[in-house]
N, C-alpha and C positions, 0 to 999 in steps of 0.2 A: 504494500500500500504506500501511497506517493500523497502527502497533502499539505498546504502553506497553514498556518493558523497565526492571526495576532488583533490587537485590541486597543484601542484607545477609549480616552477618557480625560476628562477633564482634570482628573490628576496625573501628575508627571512621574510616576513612580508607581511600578508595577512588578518590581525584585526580579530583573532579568541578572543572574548571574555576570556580577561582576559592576562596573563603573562604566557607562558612556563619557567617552573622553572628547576635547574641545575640537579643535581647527584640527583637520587633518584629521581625524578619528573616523573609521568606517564601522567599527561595530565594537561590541561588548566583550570583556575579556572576562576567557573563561569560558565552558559549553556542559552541557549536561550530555551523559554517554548512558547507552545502554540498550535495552530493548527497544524498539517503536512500534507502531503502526496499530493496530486494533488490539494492543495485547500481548500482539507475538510477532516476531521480525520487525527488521529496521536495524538503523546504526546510528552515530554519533560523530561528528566531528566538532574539531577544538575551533574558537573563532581566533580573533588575536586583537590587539589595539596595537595603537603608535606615539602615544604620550600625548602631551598637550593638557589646557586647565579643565579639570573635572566639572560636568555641569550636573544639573538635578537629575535622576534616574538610579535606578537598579538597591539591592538593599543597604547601603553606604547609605544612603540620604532617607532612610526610613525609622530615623532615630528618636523621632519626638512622638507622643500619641498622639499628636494632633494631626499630623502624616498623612493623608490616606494608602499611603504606602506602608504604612505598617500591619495594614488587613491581614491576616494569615491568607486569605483568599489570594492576594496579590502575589502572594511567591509562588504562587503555581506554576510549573512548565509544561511542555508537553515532555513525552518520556522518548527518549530517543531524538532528540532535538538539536537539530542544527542551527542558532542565533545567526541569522541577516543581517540583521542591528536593532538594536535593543533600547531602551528607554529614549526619548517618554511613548513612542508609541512603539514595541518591539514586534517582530515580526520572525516568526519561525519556518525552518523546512523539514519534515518529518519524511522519513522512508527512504527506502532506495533509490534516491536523487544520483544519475550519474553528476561527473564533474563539468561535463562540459549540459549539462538540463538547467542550470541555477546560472544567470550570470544579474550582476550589481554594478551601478555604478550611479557617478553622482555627476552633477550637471557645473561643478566647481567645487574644487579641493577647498579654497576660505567658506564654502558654504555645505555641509556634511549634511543638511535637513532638507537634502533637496535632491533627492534619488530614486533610481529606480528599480524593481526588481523583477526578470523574466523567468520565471519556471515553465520547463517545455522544451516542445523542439520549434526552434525560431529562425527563421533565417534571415533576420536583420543584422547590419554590420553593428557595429560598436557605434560608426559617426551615424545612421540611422536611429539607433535608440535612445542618442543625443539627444539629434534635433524632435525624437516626438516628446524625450523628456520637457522638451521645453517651451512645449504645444500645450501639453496635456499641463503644468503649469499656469499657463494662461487660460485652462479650461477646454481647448479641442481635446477628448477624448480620442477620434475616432483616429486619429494618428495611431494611437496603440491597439490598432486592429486591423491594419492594411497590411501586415506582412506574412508570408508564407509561414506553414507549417503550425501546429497546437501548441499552445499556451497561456499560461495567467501572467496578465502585468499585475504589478502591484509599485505606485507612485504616492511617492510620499512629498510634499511641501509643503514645509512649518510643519505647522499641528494639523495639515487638511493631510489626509488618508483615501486615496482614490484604489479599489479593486474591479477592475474591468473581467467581465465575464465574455462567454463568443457567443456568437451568434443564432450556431444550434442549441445551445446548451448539451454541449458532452463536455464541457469545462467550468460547471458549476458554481457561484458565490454563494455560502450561507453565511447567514448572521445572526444573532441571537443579544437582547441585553444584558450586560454582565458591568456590577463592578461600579458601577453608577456613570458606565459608556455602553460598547457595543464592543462584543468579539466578532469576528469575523472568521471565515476558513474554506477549503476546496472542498468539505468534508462534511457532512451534517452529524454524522455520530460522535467526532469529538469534541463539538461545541455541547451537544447532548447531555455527556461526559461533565462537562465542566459545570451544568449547572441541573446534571441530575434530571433532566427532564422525564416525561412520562409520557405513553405512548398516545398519539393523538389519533382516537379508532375513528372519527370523524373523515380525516384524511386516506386513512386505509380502506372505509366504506367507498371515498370518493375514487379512487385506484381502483377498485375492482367493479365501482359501476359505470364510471364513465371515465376510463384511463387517457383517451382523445381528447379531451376536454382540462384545459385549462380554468375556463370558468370554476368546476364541480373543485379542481384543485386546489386553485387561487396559487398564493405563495408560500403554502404550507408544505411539513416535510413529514416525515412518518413520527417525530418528535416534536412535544405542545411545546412552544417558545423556540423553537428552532424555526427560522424562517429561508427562503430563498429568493435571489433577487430574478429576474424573468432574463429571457435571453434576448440576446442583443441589449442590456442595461448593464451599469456599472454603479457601483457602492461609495457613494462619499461620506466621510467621516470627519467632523469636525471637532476635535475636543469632544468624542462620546455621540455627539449628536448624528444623526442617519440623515441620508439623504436620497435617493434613489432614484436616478436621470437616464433615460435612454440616449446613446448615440448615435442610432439610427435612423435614418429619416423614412417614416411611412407615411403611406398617403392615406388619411382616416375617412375620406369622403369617396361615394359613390359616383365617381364619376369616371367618363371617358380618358384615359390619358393617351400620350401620342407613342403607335405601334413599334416597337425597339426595331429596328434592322436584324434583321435574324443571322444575315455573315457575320455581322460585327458583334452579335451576343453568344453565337458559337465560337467566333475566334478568340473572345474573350473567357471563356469556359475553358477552353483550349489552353490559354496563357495561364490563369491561374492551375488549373491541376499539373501541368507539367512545372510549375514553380512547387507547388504542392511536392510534389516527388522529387523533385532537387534538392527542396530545403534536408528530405531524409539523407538523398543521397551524399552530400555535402559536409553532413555531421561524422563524427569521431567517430571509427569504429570500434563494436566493443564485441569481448569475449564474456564468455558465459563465466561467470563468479567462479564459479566451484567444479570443477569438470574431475572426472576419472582419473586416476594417475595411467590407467593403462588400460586399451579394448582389449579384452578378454579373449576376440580373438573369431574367426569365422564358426558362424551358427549356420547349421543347415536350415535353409529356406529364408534366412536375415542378409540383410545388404550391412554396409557400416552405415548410412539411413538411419537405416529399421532399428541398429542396436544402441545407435546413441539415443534414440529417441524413446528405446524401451530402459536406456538409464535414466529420460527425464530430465534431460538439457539440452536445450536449442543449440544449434549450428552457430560458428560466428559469421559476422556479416550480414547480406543483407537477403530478404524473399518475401515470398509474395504468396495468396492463396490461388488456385485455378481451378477453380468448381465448372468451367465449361459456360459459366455466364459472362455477360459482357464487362461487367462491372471489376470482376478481378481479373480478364482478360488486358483489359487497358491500362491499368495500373504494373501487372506484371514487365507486359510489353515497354510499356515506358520506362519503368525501373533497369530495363537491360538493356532499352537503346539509347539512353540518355548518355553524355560525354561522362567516362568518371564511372567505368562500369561498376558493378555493385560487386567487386571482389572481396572475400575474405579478409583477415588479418594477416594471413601468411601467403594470399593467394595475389597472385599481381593483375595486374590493370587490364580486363577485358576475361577475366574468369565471368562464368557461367549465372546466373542468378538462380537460387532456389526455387525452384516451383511446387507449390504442395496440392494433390488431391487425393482428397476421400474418398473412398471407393466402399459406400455401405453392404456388404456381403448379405445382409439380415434384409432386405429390400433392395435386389437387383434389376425388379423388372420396374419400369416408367424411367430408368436415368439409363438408358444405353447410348441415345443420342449427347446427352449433354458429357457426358464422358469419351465418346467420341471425339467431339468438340474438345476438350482437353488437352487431348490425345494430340488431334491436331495441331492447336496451339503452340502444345510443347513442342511440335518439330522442329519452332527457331531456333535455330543452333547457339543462341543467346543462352537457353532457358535448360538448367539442369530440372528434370521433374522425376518426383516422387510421389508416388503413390502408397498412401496408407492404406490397408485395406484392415475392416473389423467388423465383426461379426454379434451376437447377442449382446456380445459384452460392453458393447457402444450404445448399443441404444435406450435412445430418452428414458428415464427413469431407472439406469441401469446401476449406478451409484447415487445414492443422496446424501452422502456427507461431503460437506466441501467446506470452505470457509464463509466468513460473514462477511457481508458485504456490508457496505452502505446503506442502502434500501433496497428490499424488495423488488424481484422483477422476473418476469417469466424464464428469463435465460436460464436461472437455477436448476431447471430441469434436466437442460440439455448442456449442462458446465461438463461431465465429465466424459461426453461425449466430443465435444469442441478442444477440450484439453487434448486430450490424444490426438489428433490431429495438428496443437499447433506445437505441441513438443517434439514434432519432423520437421518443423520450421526453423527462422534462424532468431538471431538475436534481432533483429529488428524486423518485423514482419509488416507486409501492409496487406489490408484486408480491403473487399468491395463495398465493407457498412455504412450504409445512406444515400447511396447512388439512386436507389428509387425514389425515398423521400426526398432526394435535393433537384432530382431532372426530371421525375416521370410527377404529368398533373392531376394535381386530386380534380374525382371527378366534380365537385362541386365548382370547378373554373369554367363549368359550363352554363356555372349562372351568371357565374363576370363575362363570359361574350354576350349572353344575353344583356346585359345592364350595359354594355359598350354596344350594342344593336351591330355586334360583329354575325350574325345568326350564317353566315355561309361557311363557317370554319365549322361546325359542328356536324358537316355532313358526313366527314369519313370517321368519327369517333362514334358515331351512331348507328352507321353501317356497319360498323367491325363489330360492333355489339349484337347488330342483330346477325352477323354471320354467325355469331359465336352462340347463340341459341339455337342457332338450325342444326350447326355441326353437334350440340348435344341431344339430337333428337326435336326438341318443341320447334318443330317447322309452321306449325299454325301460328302460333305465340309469338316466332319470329317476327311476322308480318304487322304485330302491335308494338312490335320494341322500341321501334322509332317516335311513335305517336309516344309510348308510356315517359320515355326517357326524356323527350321535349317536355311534356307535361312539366316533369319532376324537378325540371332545371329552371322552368318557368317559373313554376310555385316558388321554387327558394329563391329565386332573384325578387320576388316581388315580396319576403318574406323580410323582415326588421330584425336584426338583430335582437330587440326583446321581446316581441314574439315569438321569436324562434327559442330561446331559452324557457321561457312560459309555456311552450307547449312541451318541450323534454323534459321540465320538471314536474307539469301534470300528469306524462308519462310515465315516469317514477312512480310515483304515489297511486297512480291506478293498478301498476304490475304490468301493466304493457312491453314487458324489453326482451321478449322471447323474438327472435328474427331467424327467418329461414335462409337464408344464404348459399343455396345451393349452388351459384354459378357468377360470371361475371355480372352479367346485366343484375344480379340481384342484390352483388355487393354494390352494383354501380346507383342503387336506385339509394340503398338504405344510408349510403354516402353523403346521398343529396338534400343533406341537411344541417342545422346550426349546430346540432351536438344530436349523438346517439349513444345509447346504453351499450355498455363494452360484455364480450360474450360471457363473464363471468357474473353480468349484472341476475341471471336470468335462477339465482343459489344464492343471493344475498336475502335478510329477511325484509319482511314489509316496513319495520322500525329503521332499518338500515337503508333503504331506499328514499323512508321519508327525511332523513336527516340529510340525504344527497340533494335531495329533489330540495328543500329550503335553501341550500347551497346556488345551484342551480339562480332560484328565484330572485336571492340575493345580489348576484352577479349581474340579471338582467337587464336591474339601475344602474349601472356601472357601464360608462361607454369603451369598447373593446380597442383594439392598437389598429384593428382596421374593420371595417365595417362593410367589403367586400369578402362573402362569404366565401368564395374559392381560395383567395389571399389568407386567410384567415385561419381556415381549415387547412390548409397545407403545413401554415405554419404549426400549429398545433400538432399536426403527425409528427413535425420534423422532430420540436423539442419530445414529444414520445419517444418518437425512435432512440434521440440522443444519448435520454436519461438510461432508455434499455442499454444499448448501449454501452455505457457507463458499468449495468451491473454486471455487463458479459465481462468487460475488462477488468474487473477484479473477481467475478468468479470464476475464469479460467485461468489466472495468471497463473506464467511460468516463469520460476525465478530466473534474472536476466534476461527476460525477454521483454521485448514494446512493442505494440500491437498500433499501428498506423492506419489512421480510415483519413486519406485525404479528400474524401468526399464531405466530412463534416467539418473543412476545416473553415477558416471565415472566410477569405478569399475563393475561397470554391463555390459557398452559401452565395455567395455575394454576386460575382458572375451569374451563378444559375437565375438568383431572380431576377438578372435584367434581361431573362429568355423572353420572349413575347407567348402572350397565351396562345395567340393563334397556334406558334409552333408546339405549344407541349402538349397540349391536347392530340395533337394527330398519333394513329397505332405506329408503334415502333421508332415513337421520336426516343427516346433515351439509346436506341441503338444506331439510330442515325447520327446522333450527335457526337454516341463514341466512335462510330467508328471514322468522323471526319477529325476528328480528336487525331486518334492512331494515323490516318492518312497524311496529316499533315508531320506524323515521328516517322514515317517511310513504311509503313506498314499497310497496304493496299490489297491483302489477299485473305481475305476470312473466310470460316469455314460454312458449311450449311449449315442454318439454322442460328446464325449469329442473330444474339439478342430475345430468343426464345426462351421462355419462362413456363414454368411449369411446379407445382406446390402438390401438388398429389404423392408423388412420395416421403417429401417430408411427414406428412400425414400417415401414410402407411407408416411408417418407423417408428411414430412417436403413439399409435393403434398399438405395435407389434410392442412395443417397451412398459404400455401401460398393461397391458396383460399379462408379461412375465414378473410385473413387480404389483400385481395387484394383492395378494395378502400386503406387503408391506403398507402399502396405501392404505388399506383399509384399518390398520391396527394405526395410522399414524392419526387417521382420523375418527377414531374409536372414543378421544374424547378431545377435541381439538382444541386450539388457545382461540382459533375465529370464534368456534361456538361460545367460550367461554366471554369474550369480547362483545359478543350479541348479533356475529355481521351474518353467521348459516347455523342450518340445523344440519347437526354431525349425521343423523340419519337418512336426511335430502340429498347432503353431496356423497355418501356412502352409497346409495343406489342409483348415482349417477355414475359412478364410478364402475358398478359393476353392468350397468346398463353399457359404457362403452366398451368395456371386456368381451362383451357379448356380441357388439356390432350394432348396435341400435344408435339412429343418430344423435349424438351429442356431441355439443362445441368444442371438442380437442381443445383449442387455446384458451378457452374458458376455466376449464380442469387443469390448466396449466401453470394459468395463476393462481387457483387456489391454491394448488397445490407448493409450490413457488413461494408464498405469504407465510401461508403453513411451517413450512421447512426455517422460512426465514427469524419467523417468529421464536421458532424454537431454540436456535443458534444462538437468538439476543439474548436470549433469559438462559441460555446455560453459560454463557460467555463469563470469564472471571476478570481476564484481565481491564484494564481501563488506560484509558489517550493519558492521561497525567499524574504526575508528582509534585511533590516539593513538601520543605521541609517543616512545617507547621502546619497544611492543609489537612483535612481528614480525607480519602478515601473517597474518590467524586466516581459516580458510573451511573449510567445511563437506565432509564426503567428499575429503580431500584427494590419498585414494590411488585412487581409482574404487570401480565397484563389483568388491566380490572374487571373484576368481572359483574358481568352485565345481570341486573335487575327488570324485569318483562315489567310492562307498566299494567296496571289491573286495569283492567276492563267493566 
């Protein structure tokens, strides 16, 4: 676990180990070593000073009781903690930060209160991080958001405290009060930590009924008093005081704007993901921490691959995933024909890049094309590939112990499935995650051509729709698809933002959120709306619904960042997606490894949405776009079926994995911490459970998240260790009383 945490406050003194020193002084002497991260792993380095006159900070100046630095709360660290610079507002790095992930610097050596700090992979120079230092000084934020590659700024001048968050949010700000200021952190369980919170079943209700929906969310965390700032915003801190400003400029009115150029928003797509994959390519290469003193040596039927990866340490250098989709096709490709091949440590300039595919053994039939595809792929003589192949023992529900993550999230299911596969990877890996949510358009952007009276672009997205019900047999139906789906697009363009919240929270509260989804046009129709109940809404209880659906209600006085429903709604999957996301990267983590999605990163977000709707709307724009992407890296020969998509085996897999692990499931939910919370009854989702064992239709990713919440819940409440120490504080951890349990209101 990798995360920044610090805090300001109207008092100057917060017992960072050691003395803040004058002119010239970059940080605090002294560093707290040991454990980190949630309990378990991390490290410690030592910080240094350079002389000069001591000012007010750290526990040296905590000498009178009138102090507020003499709090015993005030000496708290995190544990495993790296000091950036310390009093009066200090700032820590916790986790397995490489050396070259953390860089600092100050905007004049006579002025030390006036600096800045990049955790991530960045690819801005030194004189770039300069001149945004002293942008964002003067108040332009978005200077520290225009450079390649994932990261947190964090900008300190005087007593103001600026933390800029990106744009999807896969790089999160929380904050929470503490102290008679505001902590701050990348992290929400160790602010948690610091002030003990309790678990907020309000926010957890809203996750599993309406996880799409920021409304039902707001900017709560799975922790009461732990907050988050939204994506695309940044955190000002004034002496304690919040502030919370976005950077980004949206357009909040319904109106036509002027059609982008569509060369000039693909070549610009273009220029950021290939800086996107520079910025990786470009950084220090690293070797995996702790490697074997010696291979053991050939195994019948194991490659060298197969047997590092069955000791559970990433390759060095650099790789890519190759599932046969377009999304890690382009990424790989680029990664091995960019200047500065992706070689090894010991491998010289123009070695091979790693290529890795899954090859599911336990559901072989629906993926023979897309493994094909692969196949193909790899045949650039760029690209070393590997193929993992696994059987029962991969699939979804196959292990359910793993670590704890941050919050909650479907991924949990399939972490130790995902694990094996990227422990054949290398030490820096990049994946295809959010290429769909950043290129392909939600279908509600067919209510913004309607509200632009663009009505001629909609023809081939509604044709493929209705092709796509014929090819499933409903050839009658077909012939209404066009009419149903204008309808649907129509209704929501003409439909208000509070309206549209007003009738998904009456929705709630009647039991309405059962959806049948059988096919595209069906997902396309239930899409076409202001917010809809997420597949797991359909096992929360009636109490639990009603408490979302007031959320809901609440929200609909509230005017939204845009009030163009397709805009709106996209944006909402995206930061979904992020957060998910989020908890795949720390439920799979493999020590030494980074997992790269330069599809979420700002610059990529950024480009994508100056795409024109007209283009993203049309079938098969996200594979036209990569592959003019590729065409311009010299790559002009794809294989058949580029861009093709296909979820049906996922499915089958994740059917085939809940059946072999269904006692366990049903003993985990025998008496569950939801039930005991008040959000299901343990005997509703136990026969739904065995009802999908059986084959009878029920919502896979619905069962997924509960299941997922479940698991997750369990891990917080057996968890021992805690984010911090120090040497007067008592013992601070998160959820300290369990979860509460829920009283039924009499009737």
């Amino acid at each position: 676990m990798r995360w920044l945490v610090g805090w300001s406050s109207i008092a100057a003194s917060f017992g960072t180990a050691g003395r803040v020193f004058g002119q010239g002084a970059g940080r605090a002497a002294g560093q707290a070593s040991g454990q980190g991260g949630y309990g378990d792993g991390g490290y410690g380095r030592g910080g240094h000073g350079d002389g000069g006159a001591p000012l007010r900070g750290g526990l040296a100046d905590a000498a009178h009781p009138d102090d507020p630095g003499a709090d015993a709360e005030r000496t708290v660290h995190p544990v495993g903690a790296q000091l950036l610079w310390g009093d009066p507002d200090p700032l820590w790095a916790v986790g397995d930060w490489r050396p070259d992930e953390i860089r600092t610097l100050t905007a004049d050596p006579a002025d030390p209160f006036t600096r800045l700090a990049v955790l991530g992979c960045c690819g801005a120079t030194d004189a770039e991080l300069r001149r945004a230092l002293y942008a964002a000084r003067g108040g332009a934020l978005r200077h520290l958001t225009q450079w390649s590659g994932s990261y947190t700024a964090v900008v300190q001048a005087g007593r103001r405290i600026t933390v800029v968050g990106d744009l999807a949010g896969a790089r999160p700000v929380f904050y929470t009060p503490w102290a008679s200021g505001t902590a701050y952190a990348t992290a929400a369980l160790p602010l948690a930590d610091l002030i003990e919170a309790q678990l907020d079943i309000g926010h957890l209700a809203a996750l599993l009924a309406c996880p799409d929906s920021p409304e039902a969310l707001g900017d709560g965390t799975p922790y009461a008093g732990v907050r988050r700032i939204p994506p695309g915003h940044a955190l000002i801190l004034r002496e304690g005081s919040r502030e919370i400003t976005g950077y980004e400029q949206v357009a909040s009115l319904a109106v036509a704007a002027p059609e982008a150029d569509a060369e000039r928003a693909v070549e610009g797509v273009r220029e950021a993901l290939v800086d996107a994959v520079r910025a990786r390519l470009t950084a220090p290469r690293h070797a995996p921490d702790v490697l074997p003193p010696y291979d053991p040596g050939p195994v019948p039927g194991m490659g060298p691959a197969d047997r590092r990866a069955a000791r559970g340490a990433p390759a060095p250098g650099v790789g890519a995933d190759l599932s046969g989709g377009s999304a890690s096709a382009t990424l790989a490709l680029l990664a091995a024909g960019l200047p500065g091949a992706p070689g090894s440590l010991l491998s010289p300039a123009g070695a091979r890049l790693l290529a890795v595919t899954f090859n599911d053994l336990a559901t072989p039939q629906g993926r023979e094309a897309e493994l094909e595809r692969a196949r193909a792929i790899a045949a650039d003589p760029r690209l070393h590939h590997v193929v993992v192949a696994a059987a029962a023992e991969a699939l979804p529900y196959a292990e359910l112990d793993g670590p704890l993550t941050d919050e909650p999230g479907p991924s949990l299911v399939f972490a130790a499935r995902e694990r094996r596969r990227l422990a054949a990877g290398s030490a820096d890996h990049f994946t295809g995650h959010g290429a769909r949510q950043v290129l392909d358009a939600h279908p509600a952007r067919m209510a913004d051509l309607l509200m632009d009276r663009r009505r001629r672009h909609l023809l081939r997205p509604v044709a493929a729709l209705a092709r796509s019900a014929s090819a499933s047999g409903a050839s009658g139906e077909s012939l209404l698809v066009p009419l149903t789906v204008y309808s649907a697009a129509r209704r929501l363009a003409r439909t208000s933002y509070r309206a549209g919240m007003e009738a998904a929270a009456a929705r709630l509260r009647e039991g309405g959120v059962t959806e049948g989804s059988s096919g595209p046009v069906d997902a396309s129709l239930a899409a076409l709306t202001w917010s809809r109940p997420g597949p797991a809404a359909g096992w929360l209880t009636g109490e639990a619904l009603a408490e979302v659906s007031i959320r809901l209600t609440v929200a609909a006085g509230r005017p939204p960042l845009s009030l163009r429903p397709g805009e709106a709604r996209a944006r909402s999957l995206l930061a979904r997606h992020a957060a998910d996301h989020r908890v795949f990267e720390q439920a799979v983590e493999v020590r030494s490894q980074r997992l790269h999605a330069p599809f979420l990163d700002n610059q990529v977000v950024r480009a994508a949405r100056a795409l024109p709707e007209s283009l993203r709307v049309q079938p098969g724009a996200r594979a036209a776009i990569l592959r003019t992407v590729l065409s311009s890296a010299g790559v002009r020969e794809f294989p058949p079926g580029w861009g093709a998509t296909d979820r049906v085996p996922n499915e089958t897999a994740t059917l085939l994995g809940l059946r072999a692990a269904l006692s366990l499931l049903l003993d985990l939910f025998a008496s569950p911490l939801l039930a005991d919370a008040g959000l299901i009854e343990a005997r509703v989702v136990r026969q739904a459970l065995i009802d999908a064992a059986e084959g009878r239709p029920v919502p896979l990713d619905g069962l997924a998240e509960l299941v997922s919440m479940e698991l997750w819940l369990g891990r917080l409440l057996a968890r021992r260790g805690t984010c911090w120490t120090g040497t007067s504080a008592a013992r601070r951890r998160a959820v300290p009383e369990g979860v509460p349990v829920h009283r039924p209101a009499l009737s």
